[in-house]
C-alpha positions as CSV (number, residue, x, y, z in Angstrom):
1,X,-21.6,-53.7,45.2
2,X,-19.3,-51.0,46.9
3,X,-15.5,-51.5,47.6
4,X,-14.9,-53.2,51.0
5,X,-12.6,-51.2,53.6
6,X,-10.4,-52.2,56.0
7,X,-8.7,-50.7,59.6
8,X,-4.8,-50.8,58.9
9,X,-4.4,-49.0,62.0
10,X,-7.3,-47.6,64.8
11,X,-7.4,-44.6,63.5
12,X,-6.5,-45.8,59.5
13,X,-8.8,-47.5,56.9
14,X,-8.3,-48.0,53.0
15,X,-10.3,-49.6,50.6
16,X,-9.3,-53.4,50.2
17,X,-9.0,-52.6,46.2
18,X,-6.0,-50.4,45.7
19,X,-5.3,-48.8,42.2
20,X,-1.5,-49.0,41.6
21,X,0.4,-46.6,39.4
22,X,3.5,-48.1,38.7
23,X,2.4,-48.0,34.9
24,X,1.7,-43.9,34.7
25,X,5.4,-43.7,35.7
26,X,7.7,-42.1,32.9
27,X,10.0,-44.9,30.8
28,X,7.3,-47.3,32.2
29,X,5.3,-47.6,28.7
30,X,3.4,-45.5,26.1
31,X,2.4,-42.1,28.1
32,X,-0.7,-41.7,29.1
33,X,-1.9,-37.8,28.7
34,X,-2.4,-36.1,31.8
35,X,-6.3,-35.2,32.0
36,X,-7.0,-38.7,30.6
37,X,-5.2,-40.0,33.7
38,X,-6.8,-37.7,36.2
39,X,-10.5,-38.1,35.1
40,X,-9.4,-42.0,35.9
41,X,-8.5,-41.5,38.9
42,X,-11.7,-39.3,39.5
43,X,-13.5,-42.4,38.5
44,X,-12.0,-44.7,40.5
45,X,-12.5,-42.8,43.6
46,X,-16.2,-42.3,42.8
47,X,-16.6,-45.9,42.7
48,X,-15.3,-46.2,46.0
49,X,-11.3,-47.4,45.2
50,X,-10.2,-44.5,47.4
51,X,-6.6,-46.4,48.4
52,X,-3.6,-44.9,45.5
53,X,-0.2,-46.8,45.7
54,X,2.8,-45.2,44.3
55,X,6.3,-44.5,45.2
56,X,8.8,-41.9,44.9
57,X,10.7,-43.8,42.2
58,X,7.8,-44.0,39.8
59,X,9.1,-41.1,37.8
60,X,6.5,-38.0,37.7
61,X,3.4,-40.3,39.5
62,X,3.6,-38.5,42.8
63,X,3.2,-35.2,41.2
64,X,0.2,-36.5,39.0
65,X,-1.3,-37.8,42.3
66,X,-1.2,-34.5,43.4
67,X,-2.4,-32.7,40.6
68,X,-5.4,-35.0,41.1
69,X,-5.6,-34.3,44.7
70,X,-6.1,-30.2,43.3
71,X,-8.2,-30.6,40.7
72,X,-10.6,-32.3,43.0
73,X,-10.2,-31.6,46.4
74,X,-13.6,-32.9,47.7
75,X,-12.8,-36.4,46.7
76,X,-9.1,-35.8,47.3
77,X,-10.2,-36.2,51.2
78,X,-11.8,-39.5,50.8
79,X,-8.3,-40.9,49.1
80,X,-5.5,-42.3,50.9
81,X,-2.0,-42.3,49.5
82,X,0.3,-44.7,50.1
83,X,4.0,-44.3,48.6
84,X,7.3,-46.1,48.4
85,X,10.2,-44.6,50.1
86,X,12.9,-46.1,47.9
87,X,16.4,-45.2,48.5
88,X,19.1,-45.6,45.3
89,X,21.1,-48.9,45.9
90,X,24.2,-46.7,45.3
91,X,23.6,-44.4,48.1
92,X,22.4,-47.0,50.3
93,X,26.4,-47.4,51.9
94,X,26.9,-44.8,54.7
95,X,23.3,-43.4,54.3
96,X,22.0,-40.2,56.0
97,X,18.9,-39.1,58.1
98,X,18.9,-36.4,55.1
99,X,18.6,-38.4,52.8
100,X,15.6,-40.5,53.5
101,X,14.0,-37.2,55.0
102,X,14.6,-35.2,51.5
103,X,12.6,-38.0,49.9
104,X,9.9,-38.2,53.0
105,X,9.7,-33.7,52.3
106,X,9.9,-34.2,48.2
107,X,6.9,-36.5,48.5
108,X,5.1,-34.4,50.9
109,X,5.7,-31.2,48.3
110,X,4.7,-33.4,45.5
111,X,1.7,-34.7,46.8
112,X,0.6,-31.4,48.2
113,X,0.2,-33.4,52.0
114,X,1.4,-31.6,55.0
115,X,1.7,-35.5,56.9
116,X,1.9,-38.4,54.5
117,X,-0.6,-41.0,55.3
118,X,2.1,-44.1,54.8
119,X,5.5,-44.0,53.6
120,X,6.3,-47.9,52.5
121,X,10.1,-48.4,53.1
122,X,12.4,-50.6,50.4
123,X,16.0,-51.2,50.8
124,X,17.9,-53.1,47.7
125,X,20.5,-54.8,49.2
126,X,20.5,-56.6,52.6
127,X,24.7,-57.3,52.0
128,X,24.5,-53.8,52.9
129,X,23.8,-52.2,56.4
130,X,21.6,-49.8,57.1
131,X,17.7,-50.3,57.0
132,X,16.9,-50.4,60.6
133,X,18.4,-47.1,60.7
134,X,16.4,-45.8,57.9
135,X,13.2,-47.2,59.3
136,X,14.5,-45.4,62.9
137,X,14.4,-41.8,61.4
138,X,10.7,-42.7,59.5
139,X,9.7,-43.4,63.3
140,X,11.5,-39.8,64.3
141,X,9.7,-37.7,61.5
142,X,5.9,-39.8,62.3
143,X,6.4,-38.3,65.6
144,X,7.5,-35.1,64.0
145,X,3.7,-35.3,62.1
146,X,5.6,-36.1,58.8
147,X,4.1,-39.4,57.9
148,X,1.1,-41.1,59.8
149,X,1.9,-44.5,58.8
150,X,5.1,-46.3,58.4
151,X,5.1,-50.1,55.8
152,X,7.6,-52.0,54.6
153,X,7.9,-53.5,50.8
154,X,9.7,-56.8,49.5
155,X,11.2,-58.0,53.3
156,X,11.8,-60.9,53.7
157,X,11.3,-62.9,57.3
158,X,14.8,-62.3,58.8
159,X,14.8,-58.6,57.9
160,X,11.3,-57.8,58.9
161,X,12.4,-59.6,62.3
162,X,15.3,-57.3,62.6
163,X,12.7,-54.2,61.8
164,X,10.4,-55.7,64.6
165,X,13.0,-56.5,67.6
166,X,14.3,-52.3,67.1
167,X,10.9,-51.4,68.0
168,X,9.6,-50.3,64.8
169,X,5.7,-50.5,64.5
170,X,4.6,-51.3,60.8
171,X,1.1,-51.5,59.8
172,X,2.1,-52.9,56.7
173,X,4.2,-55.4,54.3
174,X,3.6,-54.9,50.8
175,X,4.4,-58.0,48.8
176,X,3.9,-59.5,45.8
177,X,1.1,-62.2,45.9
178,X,-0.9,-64.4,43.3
179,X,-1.8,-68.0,42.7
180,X,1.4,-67.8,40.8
181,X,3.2,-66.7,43.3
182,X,2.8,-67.9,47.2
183,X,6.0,-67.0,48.5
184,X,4.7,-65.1,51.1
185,X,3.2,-67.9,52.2
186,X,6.7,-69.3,53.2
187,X,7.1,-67.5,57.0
188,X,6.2,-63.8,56.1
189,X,2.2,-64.2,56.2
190,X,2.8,-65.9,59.5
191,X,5.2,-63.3,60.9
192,X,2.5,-60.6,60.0
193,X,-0.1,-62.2,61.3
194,X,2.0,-62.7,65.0
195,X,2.7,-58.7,65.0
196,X,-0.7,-57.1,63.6
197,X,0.9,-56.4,60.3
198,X,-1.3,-56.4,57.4
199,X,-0.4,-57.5,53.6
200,X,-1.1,-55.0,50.9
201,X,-0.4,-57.5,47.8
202,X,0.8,-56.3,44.4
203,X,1.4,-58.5,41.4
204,X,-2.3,-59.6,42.0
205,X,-3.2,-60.3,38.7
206,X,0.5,-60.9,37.2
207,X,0.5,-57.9,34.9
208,X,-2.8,-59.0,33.2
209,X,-1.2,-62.7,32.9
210,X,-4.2,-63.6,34.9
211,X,-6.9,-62.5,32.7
212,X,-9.0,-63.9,29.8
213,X,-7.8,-62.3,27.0
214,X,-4.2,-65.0,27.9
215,X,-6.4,-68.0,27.5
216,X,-5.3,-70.9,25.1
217,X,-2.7,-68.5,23.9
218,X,1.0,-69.2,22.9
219,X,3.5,-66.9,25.0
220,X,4.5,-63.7,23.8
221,X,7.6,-63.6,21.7
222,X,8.5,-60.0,22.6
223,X,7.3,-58.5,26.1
224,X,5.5,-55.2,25.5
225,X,6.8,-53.5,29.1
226,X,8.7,-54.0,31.8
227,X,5.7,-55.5,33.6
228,X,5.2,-58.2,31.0
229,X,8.6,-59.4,30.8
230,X,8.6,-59.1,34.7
231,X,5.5,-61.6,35.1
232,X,6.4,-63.7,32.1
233,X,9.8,-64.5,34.4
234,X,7.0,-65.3,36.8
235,X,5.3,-67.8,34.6
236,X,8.4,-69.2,34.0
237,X,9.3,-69.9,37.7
238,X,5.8,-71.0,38.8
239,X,6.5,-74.2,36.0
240,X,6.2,-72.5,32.6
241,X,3.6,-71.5,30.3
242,X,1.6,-75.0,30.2
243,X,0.9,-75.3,33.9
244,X,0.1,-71.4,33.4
245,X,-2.5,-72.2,31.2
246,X,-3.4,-75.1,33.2
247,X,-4.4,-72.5,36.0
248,X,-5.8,-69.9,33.8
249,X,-8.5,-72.8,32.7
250,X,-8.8,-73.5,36.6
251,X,-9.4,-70.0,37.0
252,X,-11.8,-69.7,34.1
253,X,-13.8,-72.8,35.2
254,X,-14.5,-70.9,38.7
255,X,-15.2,-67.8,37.0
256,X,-18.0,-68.9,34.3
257,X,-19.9,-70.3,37.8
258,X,-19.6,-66.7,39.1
259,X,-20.3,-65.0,35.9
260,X,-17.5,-62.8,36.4
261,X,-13.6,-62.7,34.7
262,X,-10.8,-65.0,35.3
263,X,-9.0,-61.1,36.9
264,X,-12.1,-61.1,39.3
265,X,-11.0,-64.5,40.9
266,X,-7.7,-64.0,40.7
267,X,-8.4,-60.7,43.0
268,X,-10.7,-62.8,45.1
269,X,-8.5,-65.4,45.5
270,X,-5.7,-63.1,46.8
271,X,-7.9,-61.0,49.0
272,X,-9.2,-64.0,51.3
273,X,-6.0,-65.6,52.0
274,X,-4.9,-65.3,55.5
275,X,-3.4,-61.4,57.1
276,X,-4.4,-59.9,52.8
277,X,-5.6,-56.6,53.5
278,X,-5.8,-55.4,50.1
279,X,-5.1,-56.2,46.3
280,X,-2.9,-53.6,44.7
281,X,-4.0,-53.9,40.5
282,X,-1.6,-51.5,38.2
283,X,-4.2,-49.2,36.2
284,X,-3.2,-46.8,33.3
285,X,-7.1,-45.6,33.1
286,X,-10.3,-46.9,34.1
287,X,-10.5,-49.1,31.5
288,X,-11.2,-52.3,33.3
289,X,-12.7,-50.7,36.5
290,X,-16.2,-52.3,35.6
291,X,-14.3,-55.8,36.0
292,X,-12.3,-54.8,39.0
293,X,-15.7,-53.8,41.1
294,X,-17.2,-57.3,40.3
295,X,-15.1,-58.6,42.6
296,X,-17.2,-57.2,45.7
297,X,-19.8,-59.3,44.2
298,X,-18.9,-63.2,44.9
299,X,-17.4,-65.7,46.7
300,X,-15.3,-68.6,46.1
301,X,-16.6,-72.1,48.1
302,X,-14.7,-75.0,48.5
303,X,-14.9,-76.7,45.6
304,X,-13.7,-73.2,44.1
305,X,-10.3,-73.2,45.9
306,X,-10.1,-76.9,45.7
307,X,-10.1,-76.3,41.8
308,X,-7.3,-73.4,41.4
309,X,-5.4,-75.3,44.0
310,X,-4.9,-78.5,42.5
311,X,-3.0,-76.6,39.7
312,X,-0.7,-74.2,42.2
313,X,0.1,-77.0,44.5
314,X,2.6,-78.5,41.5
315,X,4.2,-75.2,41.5
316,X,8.0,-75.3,41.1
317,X,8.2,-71.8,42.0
318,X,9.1,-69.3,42.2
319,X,11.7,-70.3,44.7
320,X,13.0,-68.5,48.1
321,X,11.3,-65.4,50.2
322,X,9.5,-62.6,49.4
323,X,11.8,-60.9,46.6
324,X,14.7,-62.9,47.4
325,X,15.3,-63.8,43.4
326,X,14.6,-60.1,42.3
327,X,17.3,-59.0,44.5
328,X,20.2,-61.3,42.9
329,X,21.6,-58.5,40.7
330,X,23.3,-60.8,38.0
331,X,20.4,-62.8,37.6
332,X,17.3,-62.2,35.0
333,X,15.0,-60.6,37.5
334,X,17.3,-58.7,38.8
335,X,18.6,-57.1,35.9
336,X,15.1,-55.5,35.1
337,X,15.1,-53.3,38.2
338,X,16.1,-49.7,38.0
339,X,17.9,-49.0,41.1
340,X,19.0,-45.4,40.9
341,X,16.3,-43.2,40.3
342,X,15.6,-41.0,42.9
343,X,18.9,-39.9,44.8
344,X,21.5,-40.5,43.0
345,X,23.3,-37.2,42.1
346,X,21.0,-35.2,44.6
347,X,22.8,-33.1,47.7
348,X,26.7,-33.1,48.8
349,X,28.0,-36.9,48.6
């Protein structure tokens, strides 16, 4: 079946399945080569998953998005690009116009765009003043025909508020959002909602957590990226690795009705809950796009949802907002975050 779209803004659709990049980024994992990674994202756009996610810190991924956007240029103007604009916690103290419009003209250069269809804004640490003001000079440089679209990534509800009451106008909160992970559920979904603000969810299938291949297994002793060991922390939170595998069986139960993968309902499951505009799934190639376009093909009934949630409604966690535990620097979550990789060093300081 083809891939749903959806208006973000009047005059602004994407596809509701979004293929994130996170994993093409440099120090992410094994490289991927180059052409291999481009004829992938040929074939995703041919199947209709015309919506790329990426983000200025995702060393090198802006630049491969735009060599894609060359060596195709018909199907480059069915794509939308959506990136993170992701200051360095260390610069974030006494923070400049320049500095957020350097990274807003780097990503323009690097993507070969003229005006950036959505520029995502992330700010590391609220102890620290400073993100209305950022999100004031992305307003300055839409009207300047920089950026089209302005989003927001990991805020929680008091934040966002603050964003809302200085007149900013977002079209979009990216958070992360699974069965094993409903945080947004506690006052950001609602908050969206009020103010036409639509959820772009990442984290959707936990890494490949939420997929077959984890069934009746025993957790890994050794995490093979920073994504694993991220969603593993997950697990841990939600109520460790039994009521995991608890809602994996859940999961698999509702898929073998649909004859379709325990991914597919995961997506499904995340793309009908309330204000979810899209689901954001981290591909290195194509490899699992077959699965991925099943999802267009089913729906979940009551006895469905009844079934996954009698397994997340004993959730311990995890605990807080949106991001709130990623952002406590000392602790375990925190520490896998890389926090200075895009100005750091850059310009007079």
């Amino acid at each position: 079946m083809p891939v749903t779209s959806i208006a973000l803004a009047p005059d602004y659709r994407v596809s509701r399945l979004t293929k994130g990049n996170w994993q093409l980024a440099a120090r992410h994992g094994p490289a991927v080569e180059r052409a291999v990674a481009i004829d992938a994202m040929r074939r995703f756009v041919e199947a209709g998953i015309t919506n790329f996610d990426c983000a200025d810190h995702y060393v090198g991924v802006e630049e491969l998005i735009g060599e894609f956007r060359r060596t195709h240029p018909a199907l480059a103007q069915q794509l939308t690009i959506q990136t993170k604009l992701v200051p360095d916690r260390d610069v974030l103290r006494g923070i400049r116009r320049a500095d957020v419009e350097l990274i807003v003209d780097r990503a323009r250069a690097r993507l070969g765009q003229d005006t950036l269809d959505m520029v995502q804004f992330h700010w590391w640490d609220w102890s620290i003043p400073g993100h209305v003001d950022s999100l004031l000079w992305l307003v300055d440089m839409q009207r300047e025909g920089k950026l089209r679209q302005i989003g927001v990534t990991n805020y929680d509800v008091v934040h966002l508020q603050e964003a809302l009451d200085a007149g900013v106008r977002l079209v979009s909160h990216q958070v992360q959002y699974s069965p094993l992970d409903r945080r947004p559920e506690r006052g950001v979904v609602d908050l969206c909602m009020r103010h036409g603000i639509h959820l772009q969810c990442y984290g959707t299938v936990a890494g490949g957590f939420l997929g077959d291949r984890w069934l009746g297994q025993s957790a890994p002793t050794q995490p093979a990226d920073r994504s694993q060991a991220k969603y593993r922390l997950i697990i841990e939170e939600f109520g460790g690795w039994a009521l995991y595998q608890e809602l994996l069986a859940a999961l698999a139960g509702v898929a073998r009705r649909h004859a379709v993968s325990i991914t597919a309902v995961a997506l499904r499951w995340v793309l009908d809950r309330p204000g979810v505009a899209t689901a954001i799934v981290g591909a290195r190639t194509d490899a699992h796009l077959a699965d991925l376009l099943t999802v267009e093909g089913f729906a979940l009934d009551d006895a469905d949802r009844a079934a996954i949630a009698a397994v997340t409604d004993r959730a311990a966690g995890p605990p807080g907002d949106c991001y709130s535990v990623e952002r406590d620097l000392d602790g375990r979550h925190g520490s896998l975050n890389w926090m200075n990789q895009n100005l750091k060093g850059v310009g007079s300081r």
